[in-house]
N, C-alpha and C positions, 0 to 999 in steps of 0.2 A: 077534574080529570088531569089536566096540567101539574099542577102539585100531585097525584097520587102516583104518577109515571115518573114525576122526578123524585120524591120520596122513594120508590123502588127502582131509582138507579136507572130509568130508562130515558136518559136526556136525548138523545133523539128525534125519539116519537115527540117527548114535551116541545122543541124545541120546534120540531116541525109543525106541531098541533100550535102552537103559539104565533108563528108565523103564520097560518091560516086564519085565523081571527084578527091579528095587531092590523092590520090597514083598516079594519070597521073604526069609523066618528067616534065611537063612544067608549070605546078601549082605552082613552090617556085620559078621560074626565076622571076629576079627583074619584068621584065616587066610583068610578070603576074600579082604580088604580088601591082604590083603600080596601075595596071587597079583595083582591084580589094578595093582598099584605096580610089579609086578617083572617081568610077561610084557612088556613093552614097555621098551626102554633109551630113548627117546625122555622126557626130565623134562615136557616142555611136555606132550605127550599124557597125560601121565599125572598132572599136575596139571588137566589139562581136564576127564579122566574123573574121578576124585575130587570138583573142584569141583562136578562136574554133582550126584554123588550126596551131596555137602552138600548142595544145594539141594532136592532132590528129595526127600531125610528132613527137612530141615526145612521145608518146604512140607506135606508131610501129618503134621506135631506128631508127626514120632519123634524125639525133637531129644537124646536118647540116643546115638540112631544118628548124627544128623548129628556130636555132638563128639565120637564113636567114630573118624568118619571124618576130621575137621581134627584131630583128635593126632594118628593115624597119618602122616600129613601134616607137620604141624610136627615131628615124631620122625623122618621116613625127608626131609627137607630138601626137601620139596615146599610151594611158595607157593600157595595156594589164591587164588582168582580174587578180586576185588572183589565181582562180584554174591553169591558164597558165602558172601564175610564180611558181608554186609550181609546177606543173610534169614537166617543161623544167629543173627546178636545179636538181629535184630529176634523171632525166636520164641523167645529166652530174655526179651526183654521184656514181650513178650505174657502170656508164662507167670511175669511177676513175679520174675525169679530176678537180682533189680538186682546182685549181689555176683557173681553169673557173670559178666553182661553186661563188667563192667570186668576181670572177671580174664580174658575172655579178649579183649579188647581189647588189654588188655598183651602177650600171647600173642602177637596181631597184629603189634604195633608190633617185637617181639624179632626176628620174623623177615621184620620189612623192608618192611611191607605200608602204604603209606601211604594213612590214609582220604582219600578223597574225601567229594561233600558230602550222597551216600546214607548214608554211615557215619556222619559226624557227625550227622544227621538222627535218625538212629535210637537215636544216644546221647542226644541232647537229649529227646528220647522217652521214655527214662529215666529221666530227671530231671524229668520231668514226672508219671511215673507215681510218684515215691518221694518226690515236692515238694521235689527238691533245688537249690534257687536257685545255691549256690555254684558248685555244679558243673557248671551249666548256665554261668555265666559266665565258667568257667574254660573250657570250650570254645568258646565264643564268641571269647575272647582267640584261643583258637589257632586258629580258624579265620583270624580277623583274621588272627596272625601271617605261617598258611600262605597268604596271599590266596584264602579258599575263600570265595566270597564267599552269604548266605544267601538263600535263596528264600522262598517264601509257604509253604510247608510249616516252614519256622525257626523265621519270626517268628510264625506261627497256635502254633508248640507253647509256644516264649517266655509270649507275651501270655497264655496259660492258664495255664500256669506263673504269670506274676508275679500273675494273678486270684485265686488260688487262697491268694495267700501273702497273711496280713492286711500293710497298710503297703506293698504292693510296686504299687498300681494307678496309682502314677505312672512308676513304670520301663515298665509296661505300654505305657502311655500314648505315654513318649517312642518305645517302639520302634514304634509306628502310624506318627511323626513322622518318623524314619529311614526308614521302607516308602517313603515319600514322595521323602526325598532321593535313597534309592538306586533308585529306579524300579520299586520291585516295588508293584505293583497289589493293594490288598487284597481279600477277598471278604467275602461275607456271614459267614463263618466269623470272621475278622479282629474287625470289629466289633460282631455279637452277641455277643462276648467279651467286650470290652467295654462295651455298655450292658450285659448280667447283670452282669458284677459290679459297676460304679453304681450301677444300681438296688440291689443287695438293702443296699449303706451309704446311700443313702435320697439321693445327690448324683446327681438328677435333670435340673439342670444341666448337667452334664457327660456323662450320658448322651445325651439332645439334642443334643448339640454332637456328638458320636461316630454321630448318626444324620445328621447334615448334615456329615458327612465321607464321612459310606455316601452320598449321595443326589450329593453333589457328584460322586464315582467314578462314577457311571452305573450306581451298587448300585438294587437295589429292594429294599425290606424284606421279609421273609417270617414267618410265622406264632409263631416263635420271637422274632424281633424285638418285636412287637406284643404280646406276653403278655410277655416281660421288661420291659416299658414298662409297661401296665397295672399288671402285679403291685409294681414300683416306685410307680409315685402312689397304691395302695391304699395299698401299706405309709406314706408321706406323709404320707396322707389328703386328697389332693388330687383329690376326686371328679370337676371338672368336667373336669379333663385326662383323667384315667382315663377320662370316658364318652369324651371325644374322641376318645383313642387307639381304644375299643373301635367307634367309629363309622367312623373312618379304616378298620378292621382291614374289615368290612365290607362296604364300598365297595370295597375292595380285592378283595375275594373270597376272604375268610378267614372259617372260621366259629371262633367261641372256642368252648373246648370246658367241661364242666362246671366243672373247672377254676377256670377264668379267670372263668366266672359268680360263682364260689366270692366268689372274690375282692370282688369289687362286691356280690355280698351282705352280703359280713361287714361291711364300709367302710360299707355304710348302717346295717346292722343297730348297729354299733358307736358311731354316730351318733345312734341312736335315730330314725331318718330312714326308716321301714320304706314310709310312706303315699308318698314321693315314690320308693322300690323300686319299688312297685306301681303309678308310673306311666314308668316305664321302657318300658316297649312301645309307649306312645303317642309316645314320644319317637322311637325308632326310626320308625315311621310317619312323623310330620312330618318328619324328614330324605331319607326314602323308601327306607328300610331295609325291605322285604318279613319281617316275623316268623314263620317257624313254630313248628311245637310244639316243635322241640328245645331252643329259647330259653324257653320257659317250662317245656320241664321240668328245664332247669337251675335258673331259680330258683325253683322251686318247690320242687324236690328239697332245696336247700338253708335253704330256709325254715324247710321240715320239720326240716332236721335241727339249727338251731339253735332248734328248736321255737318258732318264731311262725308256729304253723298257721291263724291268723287271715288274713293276710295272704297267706297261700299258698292258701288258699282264697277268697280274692279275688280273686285271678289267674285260679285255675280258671276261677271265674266269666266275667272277661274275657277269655278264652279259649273258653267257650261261647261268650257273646256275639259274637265276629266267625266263631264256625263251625270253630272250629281244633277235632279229638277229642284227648280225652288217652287217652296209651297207657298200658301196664302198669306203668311205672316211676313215671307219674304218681296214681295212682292208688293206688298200694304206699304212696308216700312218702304222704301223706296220711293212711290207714287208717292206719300203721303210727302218725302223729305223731296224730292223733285217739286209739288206745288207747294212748300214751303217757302223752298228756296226762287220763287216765281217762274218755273220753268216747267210752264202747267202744260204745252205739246206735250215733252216725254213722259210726264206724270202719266197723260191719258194713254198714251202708248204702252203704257204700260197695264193701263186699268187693260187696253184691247188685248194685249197677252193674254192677260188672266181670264180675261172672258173667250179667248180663245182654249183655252186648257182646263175651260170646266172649274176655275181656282172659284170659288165664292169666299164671302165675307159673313163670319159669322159671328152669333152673337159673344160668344168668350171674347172675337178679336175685336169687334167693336167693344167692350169693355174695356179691354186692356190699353186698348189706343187712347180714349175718351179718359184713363186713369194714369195714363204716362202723361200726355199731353196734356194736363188739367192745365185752362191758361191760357190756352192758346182757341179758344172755342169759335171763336169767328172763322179760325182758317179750317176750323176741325171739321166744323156742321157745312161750311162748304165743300169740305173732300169727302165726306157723307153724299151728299145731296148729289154728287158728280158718281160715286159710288152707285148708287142707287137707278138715276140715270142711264149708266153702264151696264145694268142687273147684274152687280153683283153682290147685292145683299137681297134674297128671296123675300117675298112678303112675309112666310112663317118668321123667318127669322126677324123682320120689322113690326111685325104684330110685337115677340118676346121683348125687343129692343123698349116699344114703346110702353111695356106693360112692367116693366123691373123701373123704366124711367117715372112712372105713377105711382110705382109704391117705393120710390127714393125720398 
Protein backbone atom coordinates (compact mmCIF):
# COMPACT_ATOMS: atom_id res chain seq x y z
CA UNK A 1 0.00 0.00 0.00
CA UNK A 2 2.83 2.37 0.79
CA UNK A 3 4.70 1.97 -2.37
CA UNK A 4 1.45 2.09 -4.50
CA UNK A 5 0.31 5.70 -2.97
CA UNK A 6 3.79 6.72 -3.64
CA UNK A 7 4.07 5.26 -7.16
CA UNK A 8 0.76 7.39 -7.88
CA UNK A 9 2.28 10.60 -6.37
CA UNK A 10 0.32 10.52 -3.15
CA UNK A 11 3.24 11.13 -0.59
CA UNK A 12 1.18 12.01 2.06
CA UNK A 13 -1.18 9.46 2.67
CA UNK A 14 2.38 7.07 2.17
CA UNK A 15 4.14 9.12 4.54
CA UNK A 16 1.45 9.29 6.91
CA UNK A 17 0.53 5.41 6.40
CA UNK A 18 4.34 4.95 7.09
CA UNK A 19 4.45 6.69 10.23
CA UNK A 20 1.68 4.60 11.56
CA UNK A 21 3.43 1.44 11.47
CA UNK A 22 7.58 2.69 11.73
CA UNK A 23 7.26 2.64 15.82
CA UNK A 24 6.12 -1.39 15.61
CA UNK A 25 9.56 -3.88 16.86
CA UNK A 26 9.81 -5.46 13.70
CA UNK A 27 9.78 -2.67 11.05
CA UNK A 28 13.84 -2.03 11.17
CA UNK A 29 14.54 -5.92 11.25
CA UNK A 30 16.56 -6.67 8.19
CA UNK A 31 13.97 -8.87 6.97
CA UNK A 32 11.38 -6.39 7.11
CA UNK A 33 13.60 -3.48 5.95
CA UNK A 34 14.54 -5.97 2.63
CA UNK A 35 10.52 -7.03 2.06
CA UNK A 36 10.07 -3.67 1.94
CA UNK A 37 13.17 -2.61 -0.82
CA UNK A 38 12.07 -5.62 -2.83
CA UNK A 39 7.97 -5.51 -3.15
CA UNK A 40 8.20 -2.67 -5.42
CA UNK A 41 10.91 -2.77 -8.68
CA UNK A 42 10.36 0.95 -8.83
CA UNK A 43 14.34 2.26 -7.07
CA UNK A 44 12.95 5.88 -6.82
CA UNK A 45 9.79 4.47 -4.76
CA UNK A 46 11.72 2.67 -2.82
CA UNK A 47 14.31 5.04 -2.06
CA UNK A 48 11.37 7.45 -1.03
CA UNK A 49 9.94 4.91 1.26
CA UNK A 50 13.24 4.04 3.12
CA UNK A 51 14.22 7.74 3.04
CA UNK A 52 10.86 8.60 4.87
CA UNK A 53 11.75 5.86 7.44
CA UNK A 54 15.31 7.25 8.05
CA UNK A 55 13.72 10.30 8.94
CA UNK A 56 11.03 9.07 10.96
CA UNK A 57 13.70 6.89 13.36
CA UNK A 58 15.69 9.46 13.46
CA UNK A 59 13.34 12.20 14.49
CA UNK A 60 12.01 10.04 17.50
CA UNK A 61 16.26 9.29 18.79
CA UNK A 62 15.96 5.47 17.35
CA UNK A 63 18.97 6.53 15.41
CA UNK A 64 19.94 2.57 15.59
CA UNK A 65 17.18 2.10 13.42
CA UNK A 66 17.60 4.91 11.31
CA UNK A 67 21.55 3.57 10.36
CA UNK A 68 19.87 0.16 10.15
CA UNK A 69 17.82 1.55 7.61
CA UNK A 70 20.66 3.93 5.26
CA UNK A 71 23.10 0.65 5.29
CA UNK A 72 20.56 -1.46 3.94
CA UNK A 73 20.22 1.31 1.43
CA UNK A 74 23.75 1.95 0.59
CA UNK A 75 24.23 -2.16 0.45
CA UNK A 76 21.08 -3.02 -1.83
CA UNK A 77 22.40 0.59 -4.23
CA UNK A 78 19.47 2.90 -3.02
CA UNK A 79 20.42 6.87 -2.58
CA UNK A 80 18.65 7.96 0.20
CA UNK A 81 17.08 11.49 -0.12
CA UNK A 82 18.94 14.86 1.11
CA UNK A 83 16.43 15.63 3.85
CA UNK A 84 17.37 11.80 5.27
CA UNK A 85 20.90 12.41 5.17
CA UNK A 86 20.63 15.69 6.98
CA UNK A 87 18.31 14.64 10.26
CA UNK A 88 20.25 11.02 10.48
CA UNK A 89 23.85 13.27 10.79
CA UNK A 90 22.11 15.82 12.58
CA UNK A 91 20.76 13.19 15.55
CA UNK A 92 24.26 11.50 15.65
CA UNK A 93 25.32 15.04 16.49
CA UNK A 94 22.86 15.65 18.92
CA UNK A 95 23.85 12.50 20.57
CA UNK A 96 27.60 13.61 20.46
CA UNK A 97 28.82 10.46 18.26
CA UNK A 98 31.36 13.20 16.30
CA UNK A 99 33.50 10.02 14.63
CA UNK A 100 29.88 8.69 13.29
CA UNK A 101 28.84 11.83 12.19
CA UNK A 102 32.09 11.75 9.50
CA UNK A 103 32.16 8.20 8.85
CA UNK A 104 29.04 8.24 7.57
CA UNK A 105 29.28 11.37 5.71
CA UNK A 106 31.93 9.59 3.78
CA UNK A 107 29.39 6.84 3.27
CA UNK A 108 27.44 9.60 1.74
CA UNK A 109 29.90 11.14 -0.48
CA UNK A 110 30.86 7.12 -1.80
CA UNK A 111 27.54 6.78 -3.01
CA UNK A 112 27.13 9.94 -4.77
CA UNK A 113 25.21 12.12 -2.54
CA UNK A 114 26.20 15.70 -2.83
CA UNK A 115 25.72 17.91 0.37
CA UNK A 116 23.78 20.73 0.09
CA UNK A 117 23.96 23.69 2.65
CA UNK A 118 21.50 21.69 5.18
CA UNK A 119 24.43 19.09 5.30
CA UNK A 120 27.08 21.18 5.43
CA UNK A 121 25.26 23.19 8.34
CA UNK A 122 24.97 20.18 10.30
CA UNK A 123 28.63 19.32 10.00
CA UNK A 124 29.80 22.63 10.96
CA UNK A 125 27.48 21.80 13.87
CA UNK A 126 29.90 19.35 14.63
CA UNK A 127 32.56 20.96 14.80
CA UNK A 128 31.30 23.16 17.07
CA UNK A 129 30.00 20.81 19.38
CA UNK A 130 33.78 18.79 19.40
CA UNK A 131 35.63 22.63 19.22
CA UNK A 132 37.11 21.52 16.00
CA UNK A 133 38.34 24.77 14.32
CA UNK A 134 40.17 23.01 11.55
CA UNK A 135 37.65 21.24 10.40
CA UNK A 136 35.26 23.61 10.36
CA UNK A 137 37.44 25.42 7.86
CA UNK A 138 38.14 22.76 5.84
CA UNK A 139 34.47 22.81 5.05
CA UNK A 140 34.12 26.23 4.61
CA UNK A 141 36.83 25.84 1.81
CA UNK A 142 34.66 23.31 0.21
CA UNK A 143 31.67 25.05 0.50
CA UNK A 144 33.53 27.95 -1.08
CA UNK A 145 34.84 25.51 -3.63
CA UNK A 146 31.31 23.90 -4.32
CA UNK A 147 29.69 27.67 -4.62
CA UNK A 148 27.30 26.57 -1.42
CA UNK A 149 27.15 29.87 -0.41
CA UNK A 150 26.66 30.27 3.87
CA UNK A 151 23.66 31.54 5.67
CA UNK A 152 23.00 33.04 9.23
CA UNK A 153 22.67 29.61 10.51
CA UNK A 154 26.96 29.08 9.28
CA UNK A 155 28.07 32.01 10.42
CA UNK A 156 25.94 32.11 14.18
CA UNK A 157 27.64 28.23 14.39
CA UNK A 158 31.23 29.67 13.00
CA UNK A 159 31.40 32.75 15.34
CA UNK A 160 30.66 30.38 18.53
CA UNK A 161 32.92 28.09 17.39
CA UNK A 162 35.75 30.69 16.87
CA UNK A 163 34.33 32.30 20.67
CA UNK A 164 34.83 29.38 22.26
CA UNK A 165 38.52 28.77 20.91
CA UNK A 166 40.96 31.01 23.18
CA UNK A 167 43.04 33.37 20.20
CA UNK A 168 40.36 32.84 17.60
CA UNK A 169 37.76 36.10 18.66
CA UNK A 170 39.27 37.94 15.74
CA UNK A 171 38.35 35.25 13.03
CA UNK A 172 35.19 35.59 14.86
CA UNK A 173 35.20 39.01 14.27
CA UNK A 174 36.08 39.16 10.60
CA UNK A 175 33.38 36.57 9.86
CA UNK A 176 30.49 39.48 11.44
CA UNK A 177 32.58 41.59 8.63
CA UNK A 178 31.88 39.06 5.78
CA UNK A 179 27.97 38.75 7.02
CA UNK A 180 27.98 42.19 5.93
CA UNK A 181 29.75 41.93 2.43
CA UNK A 182 27.78 38.86 1.50
CA UNK A 183 24.34 40.27 2.63
CA UNK A 184 23.39 37.92 5.30
CA UNK A 185 21.80 40.06 8.03
CA UNK A 186 22.87 39.17 11.63
CA UNK A 187 20.60 38.54 14.64
CA UNK A 188 20.74 39.00 18.06
CA UNK A 189 22.21 35.49 18.25
CA UNK A 190 25.19 36.87 15.85
CA UNK A 191 26.21 39.46 18.14
CA UNK A 192 25.66 38.36 21.77
CA UNK A 193 28.29 35.87 20.59
CA UNK A 194 30.12 38.26 20.34
CA UNK A 195 30.07 40.82 23.15
CA UNK A 196 30.03 37.44 25.69
CA UNK A 197 33.05 36.51 24.51
CA UNK A 198 34.68 40.30 24.90
CA UNK A 199 33.42 40.71 27.86
CA UNK A 200 34.48 37.74 29.70
CA UNK A 201 38.72 38.76 28.20
CA UNK A 202 37.62 42.22 29.87
CA UNK A 203 38.00 44.12 25.90
CA UNK A 204 34.92 46.09 26.65
CA UNK A 205 35.81 48.22 23.69
CA UNK A 206 35.07 45.98 21.36
CA UNK A 207 32.21 44.71 22.74
CA UNK A 208 30.57 48.27 22.47
CA UNK A 209 31.53 48.45 18.96
CA UNK A 210 29.74 44.76 18.40
CA UNK A 211 26.62 46.38 20.14
CA UNK A 212 26.59 49.47 17.63
CA UNK A 213 26.86 47.00 14.82
CA UNK A 214 23.59 45.13 16.61
CA UNK A 215 21.75 48.73 16.88
CA UNK A 216 22.96 49.88 13.40
CA UNK A 217 20.98 46.43 11.94
CA UNK A 218 17.73 47.55 13.37
CA UNK A 219 18.87 44.72 16.23
CA UNK A 220 17.53 45.63 19.71
CA UNK A 221 19.36 44.22 22.54
CA UNK A 222 17.80 41.64 24.85
CA UNK A 223 18.14 40.55 28.40
CA UNK A 224 21.34 38.35 27.60
CA UNK A 225 22.97 41.26 25.85
CA UNK A 226 22.72 43.60 29.01
CA UNK A 227 23.98 40.96 31.71
CA UNK A 228 26.94 40.06 29.11
CA UNK A 229 27.73 43.70 29.30
CA UNK A 230 27.24 44.32 32.91
CA UNK A 231 29.12 41.14 33.92
CA UNK A 232 32.01 42.49 31.62
CA UNK A 233 32.46 46.13 33.37
CA UNK A 234 32.05 44.24 36.84
CA UNK A 235 34.69 41.88 35.84
CA UNK A 236 36.81 45.73 34.62
CA UNK A 237 35.67 47.30 37.59
CA UNK A 238 34.20 49.73 35.76
CA UNK A 239 31.24 50.57 38.17
CA UNK A 240 29.74 53.70 36.65
CA UNK A 241 29.18 51.90 33.15
CA UNK A 242 28.07 48.66 34.79
CA UNK A 243 25.27 51.00 36.76
CA UNK A 244 24.62 52.49 33.32
CA UNK A 245 24.27 49.36 31.40
CA UNK A 246 22.14 48.07 34.39
CA UNK A 247 19.86 51.46 34.24
CA UNK A 248 19.54 51.12 30.26
CA UNK A 249 18.57 47.29 30.98
CA UNK A 250 15.61 48.80 33.02
CA UNK A 251 14.22 51.43 30.96
CA UNK A 252 14.20 48.81 28.60
CA UNK A 253 12.17 46.56 30.36
CA UNK A 254 14.34 44.03 31.54
CA UNK A 255 14.49 43.02 35.05
CA UNK A 256 18.22 41.66 36.13
CA UNK A 257 17.97 38.75 37.93
CA UNK A 258 19.78 37.75 41.32
CA UNK A 259 22.52 37.14 39.20
CA UNK A 260 23.35 40.05 37.65
CA UNK A 261 22.70 41.84 41.30
CA UNK A 262 25.47 39.41 42.22
CA UNK A 263 27.61 40.98 40.27
CA UNK A 264 27.32 44.75 41.25
CA UNK A 265 27.49 43.64 44.78
CA UNK A 266 30.68 41.80 44.60
CA UNK A 267 32.33 45.04 42.39
CA UNK A 268 31.35 47.30 45.47
CA UNK A 269 31.70 45.05 48.03
CA UNK A 270 35.38 44.35 46.45
CA UNK A 271 35.81 48.12 46.43
CA UNK A 272 35.11 48.35 49.84
CA UNK A 273 32.38 50.71 48.65
CA UNK A 274 29.42 48.93 50.57
CA UNK A 275 27.87 52.62 51.92
CA UNK A 276 27.49 53.88 48.31
CA UNK A 277 25.65 49.82 47.62
CA UNK A 278 23.26 50.86 50.06
CA UNK A 279 22.54 53.92 48.14
CA UNK A 280 21.86 52.31 44.90
CA UNK A 281 18.08 52.40 45.13
CA UNK A 282 17.97 56.01 45.63
CA UNK A 283 19.72 56.07 42.57
CA UNK A 284 17.31 54.00 40.65
CA UNK A 285 14.62 56.55 41.98
CA UNK A 286 16.33 59.67 40.61
CA UNK A 287 16.54 58.19 37.10
CA UNK A 288 12.90 57.04 37.72
CA UNK A 289 13.54 53.49 37.75
CA UNK A 290 10.19 52.24 40.12
CA UNK A 291 12.28 49.73 42.73
CA UNK A 292 10.50 46.73 44.19
CA UNK A 293 11.26 44.20 46.54
CA UNK A 294 12.91 41.83 44.06
CA UNK A 295 15.69 44.44 43.79
CA UNK A 296 16.35 44.50 47.26
CA UNK A 297 16.08 41.14 47.82
CA UNK A 298 18.85 40.58 45.37
CA UNK A 299 21.03 42.58 47.16
CA UNK A 300 20.40 41.78 50.17
CA UNK A 301 20.55 38.29 49.63
CA UNK A 302 23.87 38.68 48.63
CA UNK A 303 25.00 40.99 51.27
CA UNK A 304 24.25 38.26 53.48
CA UNK A 305 25.98 35.95 51.62
CA UNK A 306 29.28 37.75 51.47
CA UNK A 307 28.44 38.38 55.16
CA UNK A 308 28.22 42.24 55.50
CA UNK A 309 24.86 41.91 57.18
CA UNK A 310 25.36 45.28 58.37
CA UNK A 311 24.59 46.86 55.28
CA UNK A 312 21.92 44.33 54.24
CA UNK A 313 20.14 45.30 57.15
CA UNK A 314 20.28 48.82 56.05
CA UNK A 315 18.61 48.28 53.21
CA UNK A 316 15.98 46.29 55.10
CA UNK A 317 15.60 49.33 56.83
CA UNK A 318 15.15 51.40 53.49
CA UNK A 319 12.91 49.16 52.42
CA UNK A 320 10.59 49.61 55.33
CA UNK A 321 10.93 53.12 55.16
CA UNK A 322 9.32 53.60 51.62
CA UNK A 323 6.57 50.72 52.56
CA UNK A 324 8.14 47.82 50.37
CA UNK A 325 7.41 44.10 52.81
CA UNK A 326 10.25 41.71 52.69
CA UNK A 327 9.43 38.20 51.78
CA UNK A 328 10.60 34.84 52.89
CA UNK A 329 13.90 34.79 50.98
CA UNK A 330 14.48 38.09 52.77
CA UNK A 331 14.30 37.52 55.71
CA UNK A 332 16.02 33.78 55.66
CA UNK A 333 19.07 35.54 54.14
CA UNK A 334 19.36 37.74 57.20
CA UNK A 335 18.45 35.22 60.08
CA UNK A 336 20.62 32.86 58.52
CA UNK A 337 23.75 35.86 58.09
CA UNK A 338 22.80 37.28 61.74
CA UNK A 339 23.41 33.34 63.33
CA UNK A 340 26.41 33.13 61.04
CA UNK A 341 27.75 35.96 62.20
CA UNK A 342 27.10 34.60 66.19
CA UNK A 343 24.37 36.91 66.87
CA UNK A 344 21.77 34.19 67.22
CA UNK A 345 19.20 36.98 69.56
CA UNK A 346 18.44 39.02 66.25
CA UNK A 347 18.60 36.04 64.05
CA UNK A 348 15.62 34.54 66.19
CA UNK A 349 14.15 37.99 66.11
CA UNK A 350 13.86 37.76 63.30
CA UNK A 351 12.75 34.04 62.68
CA UNK A 352 9.66 35.87 65.30
CA UNK A 353 8.98 38.40 62.43
CA UNK A 354 8.49 36.05 59.96
CA UNK A 355 6.31 33.92 62.06
CA UNK A 356 4.50 36.83 62.85
CA UNK A 357 3.77 37.69 59.04
CA UNK A 358 2.62 34.22 58.10
CA UNK A 359 6.39 34.31 56.04
CA UNK A 360 7.12 30.38 56.01
CA UNK A 361 10.02 28.47 54.63
CA UNK A 362 9.82 26.45 51.76
CA UNK A 363 11.01 23.86 49.97
CA UNK A 364 12.66 25.85 46.77
CA UNK A 365 14.27 28.17 49.72
CA UNK A 366 15.39 25.38 51.71
CA UNK A 367 17.18 24.15 48.46
CA UNK A 368 18.50 27.11 47.55
CA UNK A 369 20.15 28.00 50.85
CA UNK A 370 21.42 24.25 51.41
CA UNK A 371 23.06 24.88 47.62
CA UNK A 372 24.54 28.44 48.25
CA UNK A 373 25.77 27.59 51.50
CA UNK A 374 27.17 24.10 50.51
CA UNK A 375 30.12 23.88 53.40
CA UNK A 376 28.97 25.36 55.81
CA UNK A 377 26.33 22.32 56.97
CA UNK A 378 26.93 22.36 60.83
CA UNK A 379 25.69 25.96 60.95
CA UNK A 380 23.08 25.28 58.17
CA UNK A 381 21.26 22.13 59.91
CA UNK A 382 21.31 24.23 63.05
CA UNK A 383 19.41 27.21 61.40
CA UNK A 384 17.07 24.44 60.04
CA UNK A 385 16.47 22.86 63.30
CA UNK A 386 15.85 26.51 65.03
CA UNK A 387 13.60 27.13 61.75
CA UNK A 388 11.63 24.30 62.38
CA UNK A 389 11.35 24.93 66.02
CA UNK A 390 9.98 28.36 65.10
CA UNK A 391 7.23 26.70 62.52
CA UNK A 392 8.46 27.93 60.00
CA UNK A 393 9.02 25.13 57.76
CA UNK A 394 5.31 23.19 57.64
CA UNK A 395 5.52 19.32 57.90
CA UNK A 396 4.23 19.17 54.16
CA UNK A 397 7.06 21.00 53.27
CA UNK A 398 9.48 18.68 55.70
CA UNK A 399 8.00 15.52 54.43
CA UNK A 400 9.18 16.99 50.53
CA UNK A 401 12.62 18.28 52.11
CA UNK A 402 13.16 14.79 53.59
CA UNK A 403 11.95 12.75 50.44
CA UNK A 404 14.20 14.84 47.48
CA UNK A 405 17.16 14.41 50.40
CA UNK A 406 16.55 10.24 49.87
CA UNK A 407 16.45 10.19 46.32
CA UNK A 408 19.83 12.66 46.33
Amino acid sequence: MIHLLTKQRHFKSAHQLLEKIAPRDFLSSPAVINALATTCDDQDVNSHVLSWLVIFYANSKMTQDAIQVFEHMRVHGLKPHLPACTVLLNSLVKERLTDTVWKFYKKMAKIGIVPNLHIYNVLIHACCKSLDVEKADELLSEMENKCVSPDLFTYNTLISLYCKKEGKIRDANKLLNEMSEKKVVPDNITCNTLINAYCKIGDMKSALKVRGTMLHAGLKPDAFTYKALIHGFCKAQEMENAKEIVFTMLNDGFSPNYCTYSWLVDLYCNQSNEEMLVKLPDEFYQKGIIVDVSVYRALIRRLCKRERVDHAQKLYNMMQHKGISGDSVIFTSLAYAYLKAGDTTTGLQIFDEMYKKRLMITQKIHKSFTASYAGEEGILQTFWNLAVERGLISRNTLKQIHRAEDYA
